[in-house]
PyMOL Python script that loads the backbone (N, CA, C, O; Angstrom):
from pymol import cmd

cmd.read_pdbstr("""\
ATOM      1  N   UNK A   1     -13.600 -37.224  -0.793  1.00  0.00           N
ATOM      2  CA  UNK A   1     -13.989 -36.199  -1.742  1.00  0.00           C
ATOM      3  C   UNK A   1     -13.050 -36.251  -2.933  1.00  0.00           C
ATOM      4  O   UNK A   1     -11.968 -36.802  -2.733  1.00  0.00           O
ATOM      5  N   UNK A   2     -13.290 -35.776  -4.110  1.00  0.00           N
ATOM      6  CA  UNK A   2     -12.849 -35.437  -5.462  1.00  0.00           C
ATOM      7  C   UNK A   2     -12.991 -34.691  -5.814  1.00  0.00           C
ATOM      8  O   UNK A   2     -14.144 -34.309  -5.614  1.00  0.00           O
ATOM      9  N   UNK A   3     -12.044 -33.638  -6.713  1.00  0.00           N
ATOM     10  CA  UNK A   3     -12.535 -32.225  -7.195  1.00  0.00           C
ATOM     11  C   UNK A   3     -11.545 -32.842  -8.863  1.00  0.00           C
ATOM     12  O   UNK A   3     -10.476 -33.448  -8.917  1.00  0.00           O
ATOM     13  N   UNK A   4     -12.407 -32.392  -9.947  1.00  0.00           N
ATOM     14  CA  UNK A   4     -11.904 -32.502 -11.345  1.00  0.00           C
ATOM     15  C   UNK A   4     -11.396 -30.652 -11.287  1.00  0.00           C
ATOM     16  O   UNK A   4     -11.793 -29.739 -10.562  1.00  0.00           O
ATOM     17  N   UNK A   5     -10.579 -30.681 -12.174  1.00  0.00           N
ATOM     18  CA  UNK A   5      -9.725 -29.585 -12.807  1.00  0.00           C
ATOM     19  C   UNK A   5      -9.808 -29.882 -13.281  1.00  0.00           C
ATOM     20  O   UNK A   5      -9.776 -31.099 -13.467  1.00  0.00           O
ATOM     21  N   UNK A   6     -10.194 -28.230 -14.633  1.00  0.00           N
ATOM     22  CA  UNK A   6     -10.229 -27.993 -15.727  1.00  0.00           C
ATOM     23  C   UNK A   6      -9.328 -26.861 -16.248  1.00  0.00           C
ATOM     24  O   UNK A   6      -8.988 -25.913 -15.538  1.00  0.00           O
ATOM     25  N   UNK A   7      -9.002 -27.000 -17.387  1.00  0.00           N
ATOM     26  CA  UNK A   7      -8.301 -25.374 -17.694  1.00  0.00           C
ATOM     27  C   UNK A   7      -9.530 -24.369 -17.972  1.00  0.00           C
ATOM     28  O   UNK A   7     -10.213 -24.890 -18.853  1.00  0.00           O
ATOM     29  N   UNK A   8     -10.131 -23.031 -17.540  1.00  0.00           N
ATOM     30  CA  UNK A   8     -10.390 -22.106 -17.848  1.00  0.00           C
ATOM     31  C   UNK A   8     -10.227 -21.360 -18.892  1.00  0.00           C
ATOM     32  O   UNK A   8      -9.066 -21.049 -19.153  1.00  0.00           O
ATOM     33  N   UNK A   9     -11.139 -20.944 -19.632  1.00  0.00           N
ATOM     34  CA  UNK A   9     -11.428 -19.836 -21.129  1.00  0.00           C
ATOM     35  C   UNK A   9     -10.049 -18.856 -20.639  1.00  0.00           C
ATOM     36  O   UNK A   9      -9.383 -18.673 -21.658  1.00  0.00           O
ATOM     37  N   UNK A  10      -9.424 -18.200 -19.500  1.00  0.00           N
ATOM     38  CA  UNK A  10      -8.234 -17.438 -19.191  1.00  0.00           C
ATOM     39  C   UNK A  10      -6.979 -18.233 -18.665  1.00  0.00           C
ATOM     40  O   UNK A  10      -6.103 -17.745 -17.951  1.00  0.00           O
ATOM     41  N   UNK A  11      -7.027 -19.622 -19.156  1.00  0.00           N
ATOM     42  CA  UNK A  11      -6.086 -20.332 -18.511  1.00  0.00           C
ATOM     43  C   UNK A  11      -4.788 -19.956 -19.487  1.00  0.00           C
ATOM     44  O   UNK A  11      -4.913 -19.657 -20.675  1.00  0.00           O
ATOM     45  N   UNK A  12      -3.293 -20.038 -18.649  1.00  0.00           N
ATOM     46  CA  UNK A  12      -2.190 -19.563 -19.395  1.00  0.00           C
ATOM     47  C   UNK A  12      -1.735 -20.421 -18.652  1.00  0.00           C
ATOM     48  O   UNK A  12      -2.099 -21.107 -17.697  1.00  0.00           O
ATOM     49  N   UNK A  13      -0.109 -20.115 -19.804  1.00  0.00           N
ATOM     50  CA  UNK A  13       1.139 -20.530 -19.225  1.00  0.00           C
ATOM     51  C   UNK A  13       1.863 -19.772 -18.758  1.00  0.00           C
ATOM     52  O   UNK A  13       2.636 -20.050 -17.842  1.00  0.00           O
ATOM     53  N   UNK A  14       1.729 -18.416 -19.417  1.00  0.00           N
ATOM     54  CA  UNK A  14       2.502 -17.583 -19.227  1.00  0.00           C
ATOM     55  C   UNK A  14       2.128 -16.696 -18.114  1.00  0.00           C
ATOM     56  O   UNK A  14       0.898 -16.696 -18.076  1.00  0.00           O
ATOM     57  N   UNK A  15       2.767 -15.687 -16.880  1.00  0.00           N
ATOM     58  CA  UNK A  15       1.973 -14.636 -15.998  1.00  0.00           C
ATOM     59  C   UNK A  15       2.047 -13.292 -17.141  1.00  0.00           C
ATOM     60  O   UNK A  15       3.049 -12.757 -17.616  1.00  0.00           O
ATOM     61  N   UNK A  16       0.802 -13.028 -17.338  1.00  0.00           N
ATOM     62  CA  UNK A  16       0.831 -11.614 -17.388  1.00  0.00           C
ATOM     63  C   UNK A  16       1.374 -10.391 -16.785  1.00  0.00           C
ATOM     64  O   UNK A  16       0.504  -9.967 -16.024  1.00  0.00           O
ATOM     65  N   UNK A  17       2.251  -9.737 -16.768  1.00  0.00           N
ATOM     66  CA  UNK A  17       2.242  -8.564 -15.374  1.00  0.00           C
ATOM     67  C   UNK A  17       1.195  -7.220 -15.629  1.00  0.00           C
ATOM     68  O   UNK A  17       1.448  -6.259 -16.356  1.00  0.00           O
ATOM     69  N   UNK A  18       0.324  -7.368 -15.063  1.00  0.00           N
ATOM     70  CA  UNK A  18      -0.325  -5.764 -14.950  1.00  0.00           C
ATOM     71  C   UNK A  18       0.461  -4.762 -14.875  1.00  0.00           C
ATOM     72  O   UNK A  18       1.633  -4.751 -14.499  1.00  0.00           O
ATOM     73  N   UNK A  19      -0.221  -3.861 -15.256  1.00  0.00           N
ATOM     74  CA  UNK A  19       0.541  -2.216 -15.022  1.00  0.00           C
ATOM     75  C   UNK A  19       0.028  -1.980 -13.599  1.00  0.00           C
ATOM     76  O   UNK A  19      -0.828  -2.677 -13.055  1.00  0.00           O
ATOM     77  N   UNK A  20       0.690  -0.843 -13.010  1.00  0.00           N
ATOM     78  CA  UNK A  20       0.487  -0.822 -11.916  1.00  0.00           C
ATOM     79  C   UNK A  20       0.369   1.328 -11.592  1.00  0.00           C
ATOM     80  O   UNK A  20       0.024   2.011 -10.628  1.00  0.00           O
ATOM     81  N   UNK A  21       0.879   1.651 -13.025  1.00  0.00           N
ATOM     82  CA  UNK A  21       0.973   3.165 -13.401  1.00  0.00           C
ATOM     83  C   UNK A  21       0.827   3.720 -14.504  1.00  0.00           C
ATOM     84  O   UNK A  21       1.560   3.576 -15.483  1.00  0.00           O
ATOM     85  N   UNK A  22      -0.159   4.412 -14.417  1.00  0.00           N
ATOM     86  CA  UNK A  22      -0.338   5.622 -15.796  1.00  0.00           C
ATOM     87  C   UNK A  22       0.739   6.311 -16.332  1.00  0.00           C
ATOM     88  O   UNK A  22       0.646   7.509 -16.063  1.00  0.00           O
ATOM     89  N   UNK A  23       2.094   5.932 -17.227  1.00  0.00           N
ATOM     90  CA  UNK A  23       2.756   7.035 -17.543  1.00  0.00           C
ATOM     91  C   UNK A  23       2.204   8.079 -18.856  1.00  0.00           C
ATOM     92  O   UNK A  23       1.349   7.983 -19.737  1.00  0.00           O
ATOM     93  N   UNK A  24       3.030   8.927 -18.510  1.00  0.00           N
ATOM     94  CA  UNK A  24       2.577  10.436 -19.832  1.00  0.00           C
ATOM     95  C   UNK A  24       3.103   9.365 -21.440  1.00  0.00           C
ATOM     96  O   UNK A  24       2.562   9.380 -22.546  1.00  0.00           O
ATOM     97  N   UNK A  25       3.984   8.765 -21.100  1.00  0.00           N
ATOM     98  CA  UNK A  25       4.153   7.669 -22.811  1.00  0.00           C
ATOM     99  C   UNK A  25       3.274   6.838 -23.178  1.00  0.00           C
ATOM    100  O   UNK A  25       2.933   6.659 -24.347  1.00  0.00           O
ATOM    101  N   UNK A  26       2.706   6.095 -21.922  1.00  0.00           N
ATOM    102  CA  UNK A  26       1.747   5.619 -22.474  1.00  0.00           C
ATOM    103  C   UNK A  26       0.359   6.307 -23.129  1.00  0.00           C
ATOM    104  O   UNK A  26      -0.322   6.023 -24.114  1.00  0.00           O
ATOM    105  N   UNK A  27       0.290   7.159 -22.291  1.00  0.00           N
ATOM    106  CA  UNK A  27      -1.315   8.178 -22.924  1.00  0.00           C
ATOM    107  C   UNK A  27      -0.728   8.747 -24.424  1.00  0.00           C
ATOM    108  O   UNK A  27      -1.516   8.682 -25.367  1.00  0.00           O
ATOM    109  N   UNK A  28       0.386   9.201 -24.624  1.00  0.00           N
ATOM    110  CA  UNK A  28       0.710   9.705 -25.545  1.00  0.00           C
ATOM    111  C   UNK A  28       0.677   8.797 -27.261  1.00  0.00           C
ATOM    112  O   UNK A  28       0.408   9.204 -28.391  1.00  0.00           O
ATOM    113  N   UNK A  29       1.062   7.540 -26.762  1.00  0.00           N
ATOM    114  CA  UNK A  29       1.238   6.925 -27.335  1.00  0.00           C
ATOM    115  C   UNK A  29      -0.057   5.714 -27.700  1.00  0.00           C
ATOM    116  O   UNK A  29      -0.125   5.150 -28.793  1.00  0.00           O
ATOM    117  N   UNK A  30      -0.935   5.490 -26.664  1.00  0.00           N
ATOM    118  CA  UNK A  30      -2.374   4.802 -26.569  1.00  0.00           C
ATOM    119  C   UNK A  30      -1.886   3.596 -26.245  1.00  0.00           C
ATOM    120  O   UNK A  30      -2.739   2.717 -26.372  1.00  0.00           O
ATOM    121  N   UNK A  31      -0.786   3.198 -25.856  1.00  0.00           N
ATOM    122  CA  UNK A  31      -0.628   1.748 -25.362  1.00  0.00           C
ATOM    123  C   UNK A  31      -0.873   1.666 -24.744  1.00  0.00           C
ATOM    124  O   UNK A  31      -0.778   0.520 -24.304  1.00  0.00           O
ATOM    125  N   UNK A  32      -1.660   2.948 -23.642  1.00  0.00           N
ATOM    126  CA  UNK A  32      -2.622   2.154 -22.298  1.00  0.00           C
ATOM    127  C   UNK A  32      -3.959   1.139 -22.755  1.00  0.00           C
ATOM    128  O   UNK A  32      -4.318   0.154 -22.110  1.00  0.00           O
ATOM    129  N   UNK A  33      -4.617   1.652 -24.074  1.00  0.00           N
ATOM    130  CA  UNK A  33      -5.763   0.739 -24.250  1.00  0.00           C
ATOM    131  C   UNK A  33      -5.456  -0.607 -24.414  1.00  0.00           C
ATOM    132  O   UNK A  33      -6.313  -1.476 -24.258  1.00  0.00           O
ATOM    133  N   UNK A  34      -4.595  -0.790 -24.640  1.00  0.00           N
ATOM    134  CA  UNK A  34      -4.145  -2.510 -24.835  1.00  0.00           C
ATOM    135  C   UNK A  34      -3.854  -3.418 -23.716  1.00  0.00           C
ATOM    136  O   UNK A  34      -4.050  -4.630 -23.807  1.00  0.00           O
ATOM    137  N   UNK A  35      -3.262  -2.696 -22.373  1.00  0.00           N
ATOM    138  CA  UNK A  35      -2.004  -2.925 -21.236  1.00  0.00           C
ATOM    139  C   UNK A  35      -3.729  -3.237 -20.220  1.00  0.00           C
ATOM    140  O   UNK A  35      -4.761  -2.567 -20.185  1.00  0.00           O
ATOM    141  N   UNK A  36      -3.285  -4.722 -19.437  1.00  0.00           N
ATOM    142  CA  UNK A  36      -4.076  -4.984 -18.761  1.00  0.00           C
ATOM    143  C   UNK A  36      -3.426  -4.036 -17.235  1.00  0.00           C
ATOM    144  O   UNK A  36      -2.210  -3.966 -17.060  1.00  0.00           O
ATOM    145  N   UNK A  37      -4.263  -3.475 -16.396  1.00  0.00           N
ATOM    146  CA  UNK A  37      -4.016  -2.952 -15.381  1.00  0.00           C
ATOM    147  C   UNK A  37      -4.402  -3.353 -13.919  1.00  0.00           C
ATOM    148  O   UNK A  37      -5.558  -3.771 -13.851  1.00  0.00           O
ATOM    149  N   UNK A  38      -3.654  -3.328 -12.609  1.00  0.00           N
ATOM    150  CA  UNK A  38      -3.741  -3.835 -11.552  1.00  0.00           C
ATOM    151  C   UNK A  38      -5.400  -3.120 -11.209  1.00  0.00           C
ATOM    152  O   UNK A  38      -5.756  -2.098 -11.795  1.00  0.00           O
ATOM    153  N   UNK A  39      -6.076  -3.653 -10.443  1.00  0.00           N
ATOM    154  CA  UNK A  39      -7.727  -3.112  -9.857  1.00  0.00           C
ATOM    155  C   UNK A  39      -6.861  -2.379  -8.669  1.00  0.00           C
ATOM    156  O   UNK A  39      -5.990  -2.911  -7.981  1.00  0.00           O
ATOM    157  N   UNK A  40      -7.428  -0.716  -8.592  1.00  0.00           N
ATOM    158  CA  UNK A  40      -6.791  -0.007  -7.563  1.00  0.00           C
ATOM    159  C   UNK A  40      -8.142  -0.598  -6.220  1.00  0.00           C
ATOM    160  O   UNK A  40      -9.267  -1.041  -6.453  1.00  0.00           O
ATOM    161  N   UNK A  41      -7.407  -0.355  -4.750  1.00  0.00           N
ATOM    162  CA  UNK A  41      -8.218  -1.041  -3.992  1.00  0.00           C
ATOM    163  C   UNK A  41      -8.512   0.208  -2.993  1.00  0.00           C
ATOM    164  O   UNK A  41      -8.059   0.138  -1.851  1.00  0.00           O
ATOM    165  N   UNK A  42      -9.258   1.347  -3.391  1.00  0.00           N
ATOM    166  CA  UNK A  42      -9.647   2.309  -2.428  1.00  0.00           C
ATOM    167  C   UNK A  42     -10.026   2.249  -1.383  1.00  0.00           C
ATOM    168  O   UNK A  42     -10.384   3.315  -0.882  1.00  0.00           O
ATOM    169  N   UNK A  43     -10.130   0.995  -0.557  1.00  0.00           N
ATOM    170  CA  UNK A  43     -10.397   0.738   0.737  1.00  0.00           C
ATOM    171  C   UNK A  43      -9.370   0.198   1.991  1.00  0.00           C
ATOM    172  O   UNK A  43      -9.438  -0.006   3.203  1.00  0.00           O
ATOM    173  N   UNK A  44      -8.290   0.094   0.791  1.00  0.00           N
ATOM    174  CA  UNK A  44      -6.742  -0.039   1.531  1.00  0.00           C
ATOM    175  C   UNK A  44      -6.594   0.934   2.453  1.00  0.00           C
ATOM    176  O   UNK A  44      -7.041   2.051   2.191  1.00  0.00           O
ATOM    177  N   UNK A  45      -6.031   0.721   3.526  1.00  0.00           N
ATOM    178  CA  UNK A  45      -5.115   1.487   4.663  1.00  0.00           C
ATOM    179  C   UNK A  45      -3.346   1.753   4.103  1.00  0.00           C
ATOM    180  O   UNK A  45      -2.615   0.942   3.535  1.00  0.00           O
ATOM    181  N   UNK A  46      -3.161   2.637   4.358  1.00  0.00           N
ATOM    182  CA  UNK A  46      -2.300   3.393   3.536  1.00  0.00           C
ATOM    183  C   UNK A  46      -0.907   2.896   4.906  1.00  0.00           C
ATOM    184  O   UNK A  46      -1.251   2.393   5.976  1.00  0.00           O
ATOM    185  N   UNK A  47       0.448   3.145   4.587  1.00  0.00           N
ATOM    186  CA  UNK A  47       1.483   2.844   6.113  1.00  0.00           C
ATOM    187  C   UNK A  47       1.581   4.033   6.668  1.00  0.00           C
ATOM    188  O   UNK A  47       1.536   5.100   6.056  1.00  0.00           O
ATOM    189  N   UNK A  48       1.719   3.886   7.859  1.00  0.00           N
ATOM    190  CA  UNK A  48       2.050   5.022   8.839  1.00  0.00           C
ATOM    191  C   UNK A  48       2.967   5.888   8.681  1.00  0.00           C
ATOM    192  O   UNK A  48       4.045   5.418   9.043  1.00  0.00           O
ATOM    193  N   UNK A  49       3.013   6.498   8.465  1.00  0.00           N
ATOM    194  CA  UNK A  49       4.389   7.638   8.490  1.00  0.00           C
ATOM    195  C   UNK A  49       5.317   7.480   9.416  1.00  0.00           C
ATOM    196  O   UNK A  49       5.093   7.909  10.548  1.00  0.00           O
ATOM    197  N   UNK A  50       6.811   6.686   9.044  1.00  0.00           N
ATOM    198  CA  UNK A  50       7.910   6.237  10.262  1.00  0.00           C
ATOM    199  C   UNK A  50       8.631   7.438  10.500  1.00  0.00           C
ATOM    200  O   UNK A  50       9.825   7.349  10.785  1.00  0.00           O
ATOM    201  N   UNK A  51       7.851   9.008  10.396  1.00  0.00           N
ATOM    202  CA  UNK A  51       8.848   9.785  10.747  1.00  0.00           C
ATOM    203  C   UNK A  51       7.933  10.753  12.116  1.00  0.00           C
ATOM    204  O   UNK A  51       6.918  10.238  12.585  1.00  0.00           O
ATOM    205  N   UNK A  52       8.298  11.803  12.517  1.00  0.00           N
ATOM    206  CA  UNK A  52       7.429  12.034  13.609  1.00  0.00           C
ATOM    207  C   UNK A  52       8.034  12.105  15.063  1.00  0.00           C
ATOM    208  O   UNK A  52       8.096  10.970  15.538  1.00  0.00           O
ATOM    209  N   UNK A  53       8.388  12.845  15.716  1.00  0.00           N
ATOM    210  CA  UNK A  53       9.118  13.089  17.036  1.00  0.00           C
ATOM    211  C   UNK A  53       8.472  14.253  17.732  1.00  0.00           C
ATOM    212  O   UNK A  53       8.026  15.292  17.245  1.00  0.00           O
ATOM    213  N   UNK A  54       8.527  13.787  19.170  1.00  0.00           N
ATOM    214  CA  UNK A  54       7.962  14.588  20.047  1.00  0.00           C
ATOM    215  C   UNK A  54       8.982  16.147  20.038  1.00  0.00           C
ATOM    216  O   UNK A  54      10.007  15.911  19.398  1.00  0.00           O
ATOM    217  N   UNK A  55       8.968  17.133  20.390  1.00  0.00           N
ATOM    218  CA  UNK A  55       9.716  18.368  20.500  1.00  0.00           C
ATOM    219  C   UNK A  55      10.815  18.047  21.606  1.00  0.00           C
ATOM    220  O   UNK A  55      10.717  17.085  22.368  1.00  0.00           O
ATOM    221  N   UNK A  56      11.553  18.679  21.613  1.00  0.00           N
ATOM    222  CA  UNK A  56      12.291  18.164  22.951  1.00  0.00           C
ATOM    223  C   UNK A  56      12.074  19.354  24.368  1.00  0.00           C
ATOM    224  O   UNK A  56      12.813  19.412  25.351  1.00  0.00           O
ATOM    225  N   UNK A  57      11.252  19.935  24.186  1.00  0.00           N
ATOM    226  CA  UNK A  57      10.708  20.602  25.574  1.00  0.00           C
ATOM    227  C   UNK A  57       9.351  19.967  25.944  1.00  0.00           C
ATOM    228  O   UNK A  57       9.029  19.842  27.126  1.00  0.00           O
ATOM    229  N   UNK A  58       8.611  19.591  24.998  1.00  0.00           N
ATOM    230  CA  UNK A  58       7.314  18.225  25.087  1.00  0.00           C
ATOM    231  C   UNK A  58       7.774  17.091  25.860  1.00  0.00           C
ATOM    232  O   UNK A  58       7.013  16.580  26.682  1.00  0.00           O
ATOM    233  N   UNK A  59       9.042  16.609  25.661  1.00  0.00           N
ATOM    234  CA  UNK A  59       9.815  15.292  26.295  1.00  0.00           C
ATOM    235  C   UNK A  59      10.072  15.881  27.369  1.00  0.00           C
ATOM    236  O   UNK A  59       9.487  15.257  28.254  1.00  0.00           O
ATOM    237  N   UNK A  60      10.637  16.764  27.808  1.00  0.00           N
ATOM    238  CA  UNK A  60      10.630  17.186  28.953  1.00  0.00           C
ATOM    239  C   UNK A  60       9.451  17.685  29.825  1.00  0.00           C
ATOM    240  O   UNK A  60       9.709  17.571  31.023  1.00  0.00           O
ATOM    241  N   UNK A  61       8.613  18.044  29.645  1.00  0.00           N
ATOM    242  CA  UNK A  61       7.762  18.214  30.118  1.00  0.00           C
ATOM    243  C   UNK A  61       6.538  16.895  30.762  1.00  0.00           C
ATOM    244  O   UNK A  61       5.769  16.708  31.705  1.00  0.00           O
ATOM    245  N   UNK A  62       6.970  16.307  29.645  1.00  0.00           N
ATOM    246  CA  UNK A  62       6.258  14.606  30.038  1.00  0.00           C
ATOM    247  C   UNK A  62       6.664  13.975  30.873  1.00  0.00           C
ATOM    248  O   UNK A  62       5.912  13.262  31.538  1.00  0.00           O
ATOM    249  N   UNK A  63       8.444  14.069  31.174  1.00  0.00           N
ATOM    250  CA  UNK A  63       9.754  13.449  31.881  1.00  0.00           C
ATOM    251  C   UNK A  63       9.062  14.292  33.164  1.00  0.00           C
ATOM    252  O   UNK A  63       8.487  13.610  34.013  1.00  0.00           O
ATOM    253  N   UNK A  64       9.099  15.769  33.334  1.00  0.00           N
ATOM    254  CA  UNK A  64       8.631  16.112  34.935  1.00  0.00           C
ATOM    255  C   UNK A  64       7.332  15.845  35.320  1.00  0.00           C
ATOM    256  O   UNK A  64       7.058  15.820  36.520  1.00  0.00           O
ATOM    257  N   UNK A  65       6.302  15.596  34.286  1.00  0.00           N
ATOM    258  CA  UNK A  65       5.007  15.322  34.742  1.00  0.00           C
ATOM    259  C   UNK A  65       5.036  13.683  35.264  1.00  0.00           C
ATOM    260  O   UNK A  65       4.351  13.254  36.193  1.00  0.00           O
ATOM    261  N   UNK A  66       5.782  13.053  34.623  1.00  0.00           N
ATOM    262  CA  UNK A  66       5.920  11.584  35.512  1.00  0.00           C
ATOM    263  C   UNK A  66       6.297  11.445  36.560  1.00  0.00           C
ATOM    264  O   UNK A  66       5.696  10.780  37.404  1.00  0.00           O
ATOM    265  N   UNK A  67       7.555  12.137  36.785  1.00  0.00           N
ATOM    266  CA  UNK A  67       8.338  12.234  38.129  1.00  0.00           C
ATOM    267  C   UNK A  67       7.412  13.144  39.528  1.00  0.00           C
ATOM    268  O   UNK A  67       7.636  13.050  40.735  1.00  0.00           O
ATOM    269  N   UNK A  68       6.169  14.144  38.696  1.00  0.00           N
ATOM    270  CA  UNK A  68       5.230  14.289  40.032  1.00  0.00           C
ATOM    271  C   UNK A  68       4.320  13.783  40.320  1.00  0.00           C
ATOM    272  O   UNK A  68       3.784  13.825  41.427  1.00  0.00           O
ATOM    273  N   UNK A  69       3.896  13.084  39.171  1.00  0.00           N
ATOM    274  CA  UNK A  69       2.936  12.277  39.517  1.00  0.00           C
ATOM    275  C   UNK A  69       3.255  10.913  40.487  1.00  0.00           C
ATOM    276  O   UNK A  69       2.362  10.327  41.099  1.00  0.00           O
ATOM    277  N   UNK A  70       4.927  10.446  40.524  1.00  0.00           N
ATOM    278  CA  UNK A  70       5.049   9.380  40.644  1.00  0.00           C
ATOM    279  C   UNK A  70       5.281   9.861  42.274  1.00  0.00           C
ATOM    280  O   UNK A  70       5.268   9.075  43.220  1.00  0.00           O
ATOM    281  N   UNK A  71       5.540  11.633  42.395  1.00  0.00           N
ATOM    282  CA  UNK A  71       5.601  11.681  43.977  1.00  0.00           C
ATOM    283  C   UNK A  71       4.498  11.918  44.432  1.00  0.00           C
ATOM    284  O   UNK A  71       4.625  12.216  45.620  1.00  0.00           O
ATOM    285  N   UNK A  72       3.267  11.949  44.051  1.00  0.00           N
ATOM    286  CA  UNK A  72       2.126  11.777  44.396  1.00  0.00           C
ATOM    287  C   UNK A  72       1.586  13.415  44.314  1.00  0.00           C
ATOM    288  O   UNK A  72       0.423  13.696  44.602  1.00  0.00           O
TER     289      UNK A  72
END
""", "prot")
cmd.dss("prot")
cmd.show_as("cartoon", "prot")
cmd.util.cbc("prot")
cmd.orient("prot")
């Protein structure tokens, strides 16, 4: 097989960086109409929240429910 490359009508040298945020300077100022921007992806899964702990009478209560269950 063979594949030709071409440069593209958007071909660069340079990377562009997208914006990635609306600030109040930019609206103020209209340099958002110019500023290419990242595509937001509303179907993303967001990260879990690494914070979150059981109560500590919940832990205990789980701790004696194992220990009777485990005596039958």
């Amino acid at each position: 097989k063979s594949y030709w490359i071409r440069k593209g009508s958007a071909f660069s040298t340079a990377v562009a960086r997208q914006e990635t945020e609306l600030t109040p300077e930019m609206i103020a100022t209209g340099s958002w109409r110019q500023r290419p921007f990242k595509p937001y992806n509303f179907s993303a899964l967001g990260l879990p929240p690494a914070c979150g702990h059981l109560h500590p009478l919940l832990k205990v209560r789980s701790q004696l429910r194992q220990i009777f269950l485990e005596m039958g």
